[in-house]
C-alpha angles and dihedrals in degrees: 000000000000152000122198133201112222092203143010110267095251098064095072090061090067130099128233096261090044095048078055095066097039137072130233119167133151100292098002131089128172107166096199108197119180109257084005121107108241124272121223128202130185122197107240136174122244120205133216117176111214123243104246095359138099082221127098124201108226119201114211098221141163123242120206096220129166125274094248091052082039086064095036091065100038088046086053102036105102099031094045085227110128127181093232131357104260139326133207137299165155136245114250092198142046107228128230115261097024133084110257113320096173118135091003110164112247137171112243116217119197126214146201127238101043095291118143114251120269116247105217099186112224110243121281143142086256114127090228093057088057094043085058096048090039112020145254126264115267079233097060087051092055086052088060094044088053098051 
C-alpha cells in the first residue's frame, strides 16, 4: 500500500521558465532560481506500520537535504556504495490526515540495491511522528485509497 509524491511540493510553485531551469526526475530534484542557491531534493520512502496488520503504508516524499548529501546519494545510487549511511533532512510535503507536516526534521537512510532511502522523523510530539512509531488505522489507509 502507497502513495507517491511525483514531485516535491515546491515545484509546483515554479513557473515555466523556472521548471526550465530547473530539474525534476524520478528520485532527483534541483529547484535553480535566478540570485537563489540551489535546492536539492532526494525521493525517499516514508514508512507507517499498520495498526493489526503485518502491512505497512509507504508514502513516496521528497526530502530537502544538503548539496553534499544530494551528491552522496547520487554518487552512490547505482552501486549501492555510499560514503556514509544517511544525513539530515526535511520533509518537502504535509501529509494527508495529519496536521501540517511540512519541513519536519528526519534522518535519511540510504540503501543498497536500488532501493529509496528510509525517513526516520525526529522525535517530536507530532501525530505523524507517532504514527510512524505505532501505525496508522486500516481505515485510514482505505481513506487514502479512496481519494
Amino acid at each position: 500500500m502507497a502513495q507517491a509524491y511525483m514531485a516535491p511540493d515546491p515545484w509546483y510553485t515554479l513557473s515555466d521558465s523556472e521548471q526550465g531551469l530547473s530539474t525534476l526526475d524520478t528520485d532527483f530534484c534541483i529547484i535553480r532560481l535566478p540570485d537563489q542557491d540551489e535546492q536539492y531534493y532526494i525521493r525517499c520512502i516514508l514508512i507507517l506500520p499498520v495498526i493489526g496488520s503485518i502491512s505497512e503504508f509507504h508514502f513516496g516524499v521528497w526530502i530537502s537535504v544538503s548539496k553534499k548529501c544530494f551528491d552522496m546519494y547520487e554518487n552512490g545510487f547505482f552501486t549501492g556504495n555510499y560514503d556514509t549511511e544517511g544525513c539530515f533532512g526535511y520533509l518537502m510535503h504535509s501529509l494527508p490526515g495529519f496536521p501540517s507536516t511540512w519541513a519536519m526534521h528526519c534522518d535519511v537512510e540510504f540503501k543498497a540495491d536500488g532501493l529509496r532511502p528510509e525517513v526516520y522523523l525526529h522525535q517530536t510530539d507530532h501525530p505523524l511522528y507517532e504514527a510512524q512509531q505505532g501505525g496508522v488505522s486500516l481505515d485510514y489507509v482505505i481513506s487514502l485509497a479512496q481519494h
